[in-house]
C-alpha positions as CSV (number, residue, x, y, z in Angstrom):
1,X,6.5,32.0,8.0
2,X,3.6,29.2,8.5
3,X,4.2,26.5,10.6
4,X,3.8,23.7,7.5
5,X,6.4,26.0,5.6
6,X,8.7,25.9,8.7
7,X,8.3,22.2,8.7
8,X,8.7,21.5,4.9
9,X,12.2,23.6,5.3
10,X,12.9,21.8,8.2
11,X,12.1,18.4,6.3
12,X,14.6,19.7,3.1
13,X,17.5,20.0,5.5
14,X,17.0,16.9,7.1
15,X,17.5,15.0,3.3
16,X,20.1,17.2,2.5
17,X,22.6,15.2,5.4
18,X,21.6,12.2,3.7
19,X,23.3,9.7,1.2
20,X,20.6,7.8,0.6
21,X,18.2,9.3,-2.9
22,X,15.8,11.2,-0.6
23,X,13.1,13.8,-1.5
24,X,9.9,16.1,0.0
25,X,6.5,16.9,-1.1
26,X,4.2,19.2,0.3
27,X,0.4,18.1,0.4
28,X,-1.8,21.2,-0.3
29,X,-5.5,21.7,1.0
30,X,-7.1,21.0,-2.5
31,X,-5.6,17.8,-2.6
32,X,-2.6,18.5,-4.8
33,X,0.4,17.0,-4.0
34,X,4.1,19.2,-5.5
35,X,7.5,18.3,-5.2
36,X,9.3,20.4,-2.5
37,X,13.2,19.1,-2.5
38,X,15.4,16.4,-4.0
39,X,18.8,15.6,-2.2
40,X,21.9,15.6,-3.8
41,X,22.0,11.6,-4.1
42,X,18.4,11.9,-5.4
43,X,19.4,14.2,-8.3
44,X,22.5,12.1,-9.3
45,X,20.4,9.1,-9.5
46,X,17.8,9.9,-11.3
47,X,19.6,13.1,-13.3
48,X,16.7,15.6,-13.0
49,X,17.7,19.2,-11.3
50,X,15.4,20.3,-8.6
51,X,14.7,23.4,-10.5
52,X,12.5,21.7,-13.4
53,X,10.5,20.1,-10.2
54,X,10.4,22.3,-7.2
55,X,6.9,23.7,-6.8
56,X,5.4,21.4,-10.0
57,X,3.0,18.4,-9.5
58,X,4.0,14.6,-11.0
59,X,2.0,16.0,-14.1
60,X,3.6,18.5,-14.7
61,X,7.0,16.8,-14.6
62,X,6.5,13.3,-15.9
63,X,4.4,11.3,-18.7
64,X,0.7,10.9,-18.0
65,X,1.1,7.4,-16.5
66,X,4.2,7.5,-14.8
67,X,2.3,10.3,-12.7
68,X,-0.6,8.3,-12.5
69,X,1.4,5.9,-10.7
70,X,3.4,8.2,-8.7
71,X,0.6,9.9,-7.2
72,X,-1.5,6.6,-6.3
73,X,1.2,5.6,-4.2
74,X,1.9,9.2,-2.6
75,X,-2.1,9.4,-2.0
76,X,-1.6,6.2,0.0
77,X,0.6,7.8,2.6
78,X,-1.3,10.7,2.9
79,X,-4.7,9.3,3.0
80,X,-3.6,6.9,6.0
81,X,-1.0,8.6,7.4
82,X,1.0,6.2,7.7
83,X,4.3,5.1,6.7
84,X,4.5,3.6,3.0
85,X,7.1,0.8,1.8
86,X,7.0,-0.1,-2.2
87,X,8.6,-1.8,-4.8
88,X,8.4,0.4,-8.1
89,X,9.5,0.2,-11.5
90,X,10.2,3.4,-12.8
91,X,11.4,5.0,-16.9
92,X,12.9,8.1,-15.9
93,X,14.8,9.7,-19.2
94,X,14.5,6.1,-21.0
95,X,16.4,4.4,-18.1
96,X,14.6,1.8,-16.4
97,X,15.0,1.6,-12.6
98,X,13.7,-0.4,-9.8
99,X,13.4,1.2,-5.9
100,X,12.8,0.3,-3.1
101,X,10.4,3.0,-1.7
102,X,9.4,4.6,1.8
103,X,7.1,7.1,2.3
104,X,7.1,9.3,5.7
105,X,4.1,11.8,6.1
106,X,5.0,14.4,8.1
107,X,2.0,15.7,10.5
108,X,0.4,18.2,11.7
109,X,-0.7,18.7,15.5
110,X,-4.4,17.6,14.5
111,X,-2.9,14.2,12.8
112,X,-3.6,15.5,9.1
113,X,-0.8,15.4,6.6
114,X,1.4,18.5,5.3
115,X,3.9,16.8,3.5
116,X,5.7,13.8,2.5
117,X,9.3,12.9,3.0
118,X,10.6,10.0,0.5
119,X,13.6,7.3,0.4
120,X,14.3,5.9,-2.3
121,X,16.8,2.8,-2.7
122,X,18.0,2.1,-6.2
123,X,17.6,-2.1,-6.3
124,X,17.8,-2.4,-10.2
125,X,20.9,-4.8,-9.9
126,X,19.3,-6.6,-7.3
127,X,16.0,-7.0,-9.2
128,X,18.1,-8.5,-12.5
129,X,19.5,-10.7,-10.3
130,X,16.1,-11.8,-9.4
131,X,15.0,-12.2,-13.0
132,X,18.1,-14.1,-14.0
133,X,18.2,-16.4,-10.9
134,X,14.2,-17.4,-11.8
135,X,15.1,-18.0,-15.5
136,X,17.6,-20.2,-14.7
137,X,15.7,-22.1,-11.9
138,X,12.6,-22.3,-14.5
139,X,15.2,-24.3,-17.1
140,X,16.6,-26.3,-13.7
141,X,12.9,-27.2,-12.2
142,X,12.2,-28.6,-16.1
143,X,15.4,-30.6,-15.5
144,X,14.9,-32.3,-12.8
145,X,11.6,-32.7,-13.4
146,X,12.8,-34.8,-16.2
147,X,15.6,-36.7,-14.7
148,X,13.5,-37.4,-11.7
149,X,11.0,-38.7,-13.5
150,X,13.5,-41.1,-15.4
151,X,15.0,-42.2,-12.3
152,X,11.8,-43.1,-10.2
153,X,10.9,-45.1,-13.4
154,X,13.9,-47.0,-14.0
155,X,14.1,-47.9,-10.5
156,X,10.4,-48.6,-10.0
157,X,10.9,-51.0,-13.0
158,X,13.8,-53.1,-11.3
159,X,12.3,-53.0,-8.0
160,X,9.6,-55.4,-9.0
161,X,11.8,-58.2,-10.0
162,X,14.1,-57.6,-7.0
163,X,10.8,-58.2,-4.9
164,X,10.2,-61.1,-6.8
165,X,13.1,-62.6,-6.0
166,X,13.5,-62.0,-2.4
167,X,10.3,-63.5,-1.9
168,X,11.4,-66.8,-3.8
169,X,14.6,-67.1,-1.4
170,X,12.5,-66.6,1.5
171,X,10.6,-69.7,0.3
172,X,13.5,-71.4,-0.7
173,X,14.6,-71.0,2.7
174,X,11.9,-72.3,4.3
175,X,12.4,-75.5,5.6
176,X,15.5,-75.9,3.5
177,X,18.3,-78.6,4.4
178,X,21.8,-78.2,3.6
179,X,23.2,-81.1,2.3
180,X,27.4,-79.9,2.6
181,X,27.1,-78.5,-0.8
182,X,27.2,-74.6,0.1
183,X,23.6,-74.3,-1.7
184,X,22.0,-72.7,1.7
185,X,25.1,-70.4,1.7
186,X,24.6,-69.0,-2.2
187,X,20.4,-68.7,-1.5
188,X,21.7,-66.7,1.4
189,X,23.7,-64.9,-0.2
190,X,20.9,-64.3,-2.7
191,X,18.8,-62.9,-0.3
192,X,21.6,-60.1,0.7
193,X,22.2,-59.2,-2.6
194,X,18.3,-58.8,-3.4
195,X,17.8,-57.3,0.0
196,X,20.8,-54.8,-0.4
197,X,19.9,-54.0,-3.9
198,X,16.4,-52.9,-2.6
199,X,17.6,-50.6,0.2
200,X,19.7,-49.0,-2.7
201,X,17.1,-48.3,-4.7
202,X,14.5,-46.7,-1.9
203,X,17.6,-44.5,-1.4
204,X,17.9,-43.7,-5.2
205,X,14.0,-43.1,-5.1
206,X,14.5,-40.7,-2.5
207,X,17.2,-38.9,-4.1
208,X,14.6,-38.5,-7.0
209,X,12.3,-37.0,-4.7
210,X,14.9,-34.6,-3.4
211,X,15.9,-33.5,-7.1
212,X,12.4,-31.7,-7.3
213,X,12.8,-28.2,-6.2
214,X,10.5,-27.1,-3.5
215,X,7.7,-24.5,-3.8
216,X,9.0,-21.0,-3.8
217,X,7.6,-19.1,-1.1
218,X,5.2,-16.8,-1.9
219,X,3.7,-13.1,-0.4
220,X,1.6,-10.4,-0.6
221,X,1.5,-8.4,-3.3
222,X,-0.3,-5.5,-4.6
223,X,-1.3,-6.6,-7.8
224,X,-2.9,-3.1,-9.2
225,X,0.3,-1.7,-8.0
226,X,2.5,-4.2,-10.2
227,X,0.1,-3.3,-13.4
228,X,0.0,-0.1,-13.1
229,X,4.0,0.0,-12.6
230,X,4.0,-2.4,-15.9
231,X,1.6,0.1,-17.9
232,X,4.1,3.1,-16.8
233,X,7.2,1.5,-18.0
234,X,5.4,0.2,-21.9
235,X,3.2,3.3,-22.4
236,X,4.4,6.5,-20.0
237,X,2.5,8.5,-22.3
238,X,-0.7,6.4,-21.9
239,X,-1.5,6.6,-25.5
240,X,-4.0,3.3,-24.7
241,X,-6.2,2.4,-22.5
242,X,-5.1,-0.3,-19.9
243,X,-7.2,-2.0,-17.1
244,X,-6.0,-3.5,-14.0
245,X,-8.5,-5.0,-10.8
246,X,-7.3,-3.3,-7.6
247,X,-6.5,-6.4,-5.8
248,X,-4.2,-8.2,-3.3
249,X,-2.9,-11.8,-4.1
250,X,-0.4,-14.2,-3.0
251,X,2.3,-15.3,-5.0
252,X,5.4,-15.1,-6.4
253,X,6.2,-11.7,-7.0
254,X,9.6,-11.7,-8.9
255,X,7.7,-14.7,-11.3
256,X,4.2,-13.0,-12.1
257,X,6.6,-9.6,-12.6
258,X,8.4,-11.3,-15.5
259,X,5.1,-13.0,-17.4
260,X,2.8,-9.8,-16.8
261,X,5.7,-7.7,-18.4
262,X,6.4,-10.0,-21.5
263,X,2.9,-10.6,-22.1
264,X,1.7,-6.7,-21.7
265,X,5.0,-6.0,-24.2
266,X,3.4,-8.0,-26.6
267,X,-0.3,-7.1,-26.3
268,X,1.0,-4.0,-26.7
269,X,2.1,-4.4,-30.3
270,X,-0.5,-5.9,-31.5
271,X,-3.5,-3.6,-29.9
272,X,-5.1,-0.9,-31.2
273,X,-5.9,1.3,-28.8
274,X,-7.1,-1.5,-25.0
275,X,-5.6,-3.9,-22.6
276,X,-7.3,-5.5,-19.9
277,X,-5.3,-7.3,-17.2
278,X,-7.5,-9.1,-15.3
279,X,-7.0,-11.9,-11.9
280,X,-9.5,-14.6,-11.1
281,X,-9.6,-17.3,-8.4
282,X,-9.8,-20.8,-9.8
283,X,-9.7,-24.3,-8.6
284,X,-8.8,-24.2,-5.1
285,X,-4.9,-22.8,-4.3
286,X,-4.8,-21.2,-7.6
287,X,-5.5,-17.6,-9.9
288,X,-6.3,-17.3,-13.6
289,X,-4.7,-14.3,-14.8
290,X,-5.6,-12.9,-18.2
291,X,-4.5,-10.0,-20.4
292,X,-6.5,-9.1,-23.3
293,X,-6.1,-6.7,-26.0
294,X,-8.5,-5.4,-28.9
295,X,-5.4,-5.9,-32.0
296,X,-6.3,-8.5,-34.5
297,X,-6.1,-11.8,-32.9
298,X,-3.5,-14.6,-32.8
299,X,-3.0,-15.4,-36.3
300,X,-3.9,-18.6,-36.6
301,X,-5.8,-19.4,-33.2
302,X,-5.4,-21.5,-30.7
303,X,-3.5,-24.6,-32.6
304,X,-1.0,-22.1,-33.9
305,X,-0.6,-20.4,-30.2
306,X,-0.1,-24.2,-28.3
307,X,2.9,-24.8,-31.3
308,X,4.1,-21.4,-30.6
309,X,4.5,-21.9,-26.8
310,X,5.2,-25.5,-27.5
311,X,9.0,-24.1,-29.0
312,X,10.6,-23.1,-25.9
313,X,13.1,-20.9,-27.5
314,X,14.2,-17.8,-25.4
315,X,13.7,-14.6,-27.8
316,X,16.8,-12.5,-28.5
317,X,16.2,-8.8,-27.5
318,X,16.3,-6.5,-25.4
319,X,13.9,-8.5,-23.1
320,X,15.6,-11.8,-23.5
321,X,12.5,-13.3,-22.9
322,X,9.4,-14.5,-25.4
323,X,6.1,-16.1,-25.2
324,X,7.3,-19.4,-25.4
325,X,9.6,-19.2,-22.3
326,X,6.9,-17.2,-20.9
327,X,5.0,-20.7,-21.0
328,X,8.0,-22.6,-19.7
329,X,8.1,-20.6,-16.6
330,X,4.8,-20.9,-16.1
331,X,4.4,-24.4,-16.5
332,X,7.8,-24.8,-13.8
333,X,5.7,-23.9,-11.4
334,X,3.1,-26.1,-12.0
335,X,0.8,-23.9,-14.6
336,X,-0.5,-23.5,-17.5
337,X,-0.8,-21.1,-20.5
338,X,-3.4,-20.8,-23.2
339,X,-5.4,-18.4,-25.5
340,X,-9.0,-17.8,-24.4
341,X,-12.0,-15.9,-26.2
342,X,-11.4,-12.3,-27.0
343,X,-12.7,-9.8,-23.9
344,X,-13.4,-7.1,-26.7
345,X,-15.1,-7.9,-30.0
346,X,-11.4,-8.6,-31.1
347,X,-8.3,-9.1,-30.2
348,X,-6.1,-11.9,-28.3
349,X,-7.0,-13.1,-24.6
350,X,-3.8,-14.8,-23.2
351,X,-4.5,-16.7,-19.9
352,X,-2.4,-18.5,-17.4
353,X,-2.5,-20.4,-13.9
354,X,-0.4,-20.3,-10.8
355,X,-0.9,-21.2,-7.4
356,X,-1.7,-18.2,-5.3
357,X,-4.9,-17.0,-4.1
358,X,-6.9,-13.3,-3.7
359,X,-6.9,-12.1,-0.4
360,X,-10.3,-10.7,0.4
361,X,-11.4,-7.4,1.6
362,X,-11.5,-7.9,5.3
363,X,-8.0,-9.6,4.8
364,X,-6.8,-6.5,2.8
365,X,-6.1,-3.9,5.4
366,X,-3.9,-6.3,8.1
367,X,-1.2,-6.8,5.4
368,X,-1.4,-3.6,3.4
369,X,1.9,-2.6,5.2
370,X,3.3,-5.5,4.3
371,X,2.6,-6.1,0.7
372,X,5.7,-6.1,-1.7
373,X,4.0,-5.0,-4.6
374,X,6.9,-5.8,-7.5
């Protein structure tokens, strides 16, 4: 028996004393990459028996894209040889699942790779808890937006006179002699009350200020990661052709998740047969995205897609999300969405803005191991 076979059993038994979904590849001198092992708590989560994988490549066991994406990440570990952390998104027997992912290459005395050993962490609740939590603080940033605004107003508008007349009492004041009749006492008493009144409202001003929720904080993220989990979950079989930039950004991952997905959903529909996801920088602190698809257009153009996103009605579905919420939630954290010229000779181009930024080649490497690609 060869020492990498030795190893790989070695590695097997190792998951096998583990609760947490673990499993083992072997990496093969012409680059191929085959499923070795699943654990016990890997094949009850994900419901496929090791005998329809053991010895078979991603291809061979999953859709075209799924694999696709699947491989990319396993390719990671083995081209650096390093340990790999991941967020994926994965439709495995038409159950969606979301796991948290690290990858351990297993080395040979020269520092090459012979195989792979995976955890997997199944964080689907935890992810629609995510989801849930940012719809609801989308509609609660609109609200208080709102009632902010109203209350800085209405106290900004009283404020004025209340100046106004503390001043006048100050110059009553001045130089004023009491003649027994209590009148210094009431313009005193004036003064308190207009005095008083304005302390109030620089409180109630701040308290406006305070409603505003703050900026979420925001992180790398592996932004050809996130599409190409996207394009594996809305076409395993990769029946189109979908094209993502291999970037790093910053931003809000759970955020950006939700709009890609919507707005890939529905680009989907309406294409015939391309989508282009695409990132730009912008003005200063903040990324256009884009995704474009070759389908008919946006019936109606661009008036009939601002009334659209102007409705703010939350779809009913399965998604429980359209593209008009899709614009509230962008436009909650400070963006905006609109429909740009087509990027094939047809087709729709949805666009929108958040704050984030690229982060450049020579900034790339230093947070690879860091990035939470969702």
């Amino acid at each position: 028996m060869d020492t990498d076979t030795q190893t790989l059993r070695t590695a097997c038994t190792f998951a096998d004393v583990l609760a947490l979904p673990c499993f083992v590849l072997s990496c093969h001198a012409d680059g191929g990459i085959r499923f070795e092992h699943f654990n016990v708590a890997h094949i009850a989560a994900i419901g496929l028996p090791i005998e329809s994988v053991r010895g078979r490549t991603p291809h061979e066991c999953f859709p075209e894209r799924v694999a696709e994406t699947l491989l990319k990440n396993y390719a990671t570990c083995r081209r650096t040889a390093r340990a790999h952390e991941y967020e994926e998104l994965l439709d495995l027997g038409g159950v969606e699942m979301w796991w948290q992912t690290t990858l351990s290459p297993i080395l040979r005395e020269d520092g090459t790779v012979s195989g792979i050993v995976g955890t997997a962490m199944d964080i689907t609740a935890r992810k629609a808890r995510d989801f849930r939590r940012t719809e609801v603080e989308s509609a609660l940033r609109s609200l208080n937006d709102d009632l902010a605004l109203f209350t800085s107003m209405t106290a900004h508008d009283v404020r004025g006179p209340l100046t106004k007349i503390a001043s006048l009492t100050e110059l009553t004041l001045d130089g004023f002699e009491d003649m027994g009749d209590n009148k210094l006492e009431m313009i005193e008493s004036m003064r308190q009350v207009a005095d008083g009144t304005l302390r109030h409202i620089d409180g109630i001003l701040g308290y406006a200020a305070a409603l505003r929720i703050g900026e979420c904080e925001k992180a790398p993220i592996d932004f050809g990661h996130m599409c190409r989990d996207i394009a594996a979950v809305v076409d395993p079989e990769a029946t189109m052709s979908i094209r993502s930039p291999e970037v790093v950004i910053d931003g809000e991952a759970v955020v950006l998740q939700m709009i890609l997905r919507n707005l890939v959903e529905n680009a989907m529909r309406h294409a015939d047969s391309r989508l282009e996801i695409g990132v730009a920088e912008g003005e200063e602190g903040r990324l256009r995205f884009s995704v474009a698809d070759d389908g008919a257009g946006f019936q109606g153009g661009a008036e009939a897609f601002r009334r659209k996103m102007g409705l703010r009605q939350v779809a009913t579905g399965n998604r429980g999300f359209g593209l008009a919420a899709v614009a509230h939630l962008v436009e909650s954290r400070g963006g905006a969405t609109w429909l740009d010229a087509p990027v094939f000779e047809t087709g729709a181009t949805i666009c929108f803005g958040l704050p984030g930024r690229i982060v450049w080649e020579e900034e790339v490497e230093p947070v690879k191991k860091k990035v939470a690609a969702a």
